[in-house]
Structure formats: C-alpha cells, structure tokens
N, C-alpha and C positions, 0 to 999 in steps of 0.2 A: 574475501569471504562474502558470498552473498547469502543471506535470509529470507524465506520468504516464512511470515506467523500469517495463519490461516486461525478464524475463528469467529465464532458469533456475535452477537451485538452484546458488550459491556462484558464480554470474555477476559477481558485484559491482556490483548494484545497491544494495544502502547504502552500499558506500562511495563510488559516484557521487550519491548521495541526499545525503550528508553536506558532499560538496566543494561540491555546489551548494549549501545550505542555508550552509554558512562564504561564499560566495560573492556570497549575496547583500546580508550586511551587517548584519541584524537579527538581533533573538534569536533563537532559533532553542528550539521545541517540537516533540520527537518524541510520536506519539499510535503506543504501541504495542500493537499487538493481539494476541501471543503469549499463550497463557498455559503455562505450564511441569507439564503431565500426566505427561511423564517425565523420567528422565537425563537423555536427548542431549537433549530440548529444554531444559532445564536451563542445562546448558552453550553451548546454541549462543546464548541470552539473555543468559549472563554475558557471553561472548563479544563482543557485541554493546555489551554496558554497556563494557565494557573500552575499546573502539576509540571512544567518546563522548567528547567534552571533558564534563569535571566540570561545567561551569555551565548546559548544556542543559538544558531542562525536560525531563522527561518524565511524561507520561500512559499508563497503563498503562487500555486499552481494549477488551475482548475482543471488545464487541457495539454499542454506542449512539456509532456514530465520529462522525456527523451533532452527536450532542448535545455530544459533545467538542469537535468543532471549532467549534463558533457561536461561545463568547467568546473563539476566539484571533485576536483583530483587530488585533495589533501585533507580531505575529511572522511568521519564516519558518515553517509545521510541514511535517516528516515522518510522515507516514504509513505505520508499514513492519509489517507488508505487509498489503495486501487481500486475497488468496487464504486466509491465515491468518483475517482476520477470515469470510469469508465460508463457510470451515469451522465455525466456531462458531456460527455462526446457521446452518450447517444439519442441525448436529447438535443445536441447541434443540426443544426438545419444541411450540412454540410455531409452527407452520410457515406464520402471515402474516407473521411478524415478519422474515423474509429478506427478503420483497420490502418492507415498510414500509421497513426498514433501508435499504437499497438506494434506493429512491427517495426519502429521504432524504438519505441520504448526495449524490446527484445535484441534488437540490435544494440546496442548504446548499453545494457546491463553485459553482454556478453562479453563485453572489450573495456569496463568502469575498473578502474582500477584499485580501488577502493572499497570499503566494506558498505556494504549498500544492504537496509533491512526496510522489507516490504510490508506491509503491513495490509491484510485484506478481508472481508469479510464471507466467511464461507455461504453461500446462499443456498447448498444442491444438498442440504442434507434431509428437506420435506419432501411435502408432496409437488408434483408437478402443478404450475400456478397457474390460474385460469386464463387469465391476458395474456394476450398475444406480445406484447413488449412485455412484459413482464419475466414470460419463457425466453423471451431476444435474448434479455438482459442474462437470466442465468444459464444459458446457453454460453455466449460470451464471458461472459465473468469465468465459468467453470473449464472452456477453454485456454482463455490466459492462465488460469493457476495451472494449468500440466503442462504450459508451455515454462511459464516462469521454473515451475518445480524441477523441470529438465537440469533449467540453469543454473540452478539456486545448489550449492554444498552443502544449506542445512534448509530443512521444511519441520515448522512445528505447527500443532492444532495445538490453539488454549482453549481449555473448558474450567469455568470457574476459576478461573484466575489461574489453573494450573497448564503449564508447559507439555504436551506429548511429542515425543522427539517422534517425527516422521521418515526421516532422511537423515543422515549426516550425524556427525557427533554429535553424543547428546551435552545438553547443558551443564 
C-alpha cells in the first residue's frame, strides 16, 4: 500500500502519517528529509523527534530518498516530507540531479514492496507566487504529486487535522 497525505503547513499530516504507519503493524522507518539551516527549523525537527515512539528507525535524508528507501523491504517507512526534500535538490548546485532524484524516487516507489506513506506539502492551492524559483518550485512539487498520486492506492488532503480521502479507501 502506498500513501501519499497532501496538505498544508501544521495540517497534520505526520501525525496521520504516524497512526497509519502504528496501524499497519510493522516496523515502522521514518526517512527524514529536513535538514535544520535554522532555529525554527530546529525546533520544529525536535518537535517532530518528540511526538516519535523511541523505537522507530530513523533516516535522516536530505537528497538520495530513492537510495534510502531500496533496502527497507520489511518495514512500514514514512517519508516526511517531499516538498522539504524537493527544496534541497533544488537548491543544489547540481541541476540534473532534481529530475534524476525524482525519477528515481518514482521508479524505486513503483517496485517497494512495502507500505510506503509520503508525506508532502500541498503548495498550488494560492495565488500564482511572484519569484521566479518560487513558481520552479511549485511547478515541480505539483508535478511530483500527480505523478506520485498515479502511483500511490490511497491519496489523502488534511485540513485541520482532518483526513479527506482522495483516491483509494477511505480511512
């Protein structure tokens, strides 16, 4: 079963990422792709480590999530977030390595054997943003979601903490 939670900032999508992930029964690997540049993001990491049961794996994954996930073949993983990842690769100096990453990542979820829950921040529901990276960014972010959504069995939006089933059985 793959998941992909789409939703806003402080929506509560990890903590629908986590009940599902407890839910399913396996171990359960988060592949996190924050990395901590400042204060608040700092705190909003800790924050995150806090609300974790102690015995969850975690992989801490800024850019290579495709290569993270290959050998986890007997867990549940969370993946929180892809918008976060997808900032980091394109803020790299390196600028095929977004779309490599990316159609990796797509390749590597299609064939994961396991239940895999995406976790990502929906960005395309305003106005169109002034900055030119700014549009890059949610141009690409809103691409990967209707790719991922192809492949994903279930797609949910949270809004206020609540679940809307998108795709797939609902909750």
């Amino acid at each position: 079963m793959k998941t992909l939670i789409l939703g806003g900032v402080r929506s509560g999508k990890s903590r629908l990422a986590a009940r599902m992930a407890e839910a399913s029964q396996l171990p359960v690997t988060i592949i996190a792709t924050a990395t901590a540049e400042d204060e608040a993001m700092r705190r909003r990491i800790d924050a995150h480590k806090k609300e974790r049961p102690p015995h969850w794996r975690v992989i801490e994954e800024p850019r290579a999530l495709a290569a993270a996930l290959a050998p986890l073949s007997d867990t549940c993983v969370i993946v929180d977030c892809l918008t976060l990842w997808l900032t980091n690769l394109l803020l790299d100096k390196n600028d095929m390595l977004l779309q490599q990453e990316i159609d990796n990542l797509v390749h590597q979820l299609s064939r994961h054997p396991t239940p895999v829950i995406l976790v990502a921040n929906e960005t395309s529901l305003g106005i169109v943003p002034l900055g030119e990276l700014t549009r890059q960014y949610c141009d690409i972010a809103g691409s990967l979601h209707q790719r991922l959504a192809t492949l994903c069995d279930r797609v949910l939006l949270t809004v206020a903490g609540l679940p809307m089933n998108l795709k797939g059985d609902p909750l």
